[in-house]
Steps between C-alpha positions, in 0.01 A plus 500: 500500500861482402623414159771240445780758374615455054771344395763750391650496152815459640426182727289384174892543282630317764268208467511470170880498448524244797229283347700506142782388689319221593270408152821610241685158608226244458387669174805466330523132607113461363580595163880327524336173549178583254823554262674162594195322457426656177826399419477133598189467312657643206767217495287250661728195509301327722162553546510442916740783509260728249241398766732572807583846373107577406434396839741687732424809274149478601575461838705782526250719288238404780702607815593829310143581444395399851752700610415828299780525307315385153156539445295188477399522171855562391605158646235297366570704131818377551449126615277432167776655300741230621243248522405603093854505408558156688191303315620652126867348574339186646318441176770604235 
């Protein structure tokens, strides 16, 4: 019987620095737009662009966590922090 042959460390470096190549750009514009929105909420001059921002954050927290780049958890952690922050505004 013949054994599929291991992946070598040096094809697994390769990989990995490929694949960060890939992830590094789409995390840094997940947390750039978690930061706008946060921003935007913080202001809040109207309350359709609070919601706008809340929503394209969480949109963009779900691809990144479909996609691997966050973890799952981490984007829904995140969502109810904006979604928190946005009700506390909304009723001051």
């Amino acid at each position: 019987m013949h054994r599929k042959k291991p992946i070598t460390s040096a094809v697994r470096v390769k990989h990995i620095a490929k694949r960060r190549q890939i992830n590094l750009p789409l995390r840094t514009r997940t947390k750039r737009v978690v930061r706008q929105a946060a921003a935007i909420i913080e202001e809040a001059e109207a309350p359709e662009q609070a919601q706008n921002a809340l929503r394209q954050a969480a949109s963009v927290l779900d691809r990144a966590a479909q996609k691997g780049i966050i973890h799952r958890r981490t984007a829904a952690r995140k969502k109810s922090r904006l979604a928190r922050r946005l009700r506390a505004v909304a009723t001051s």
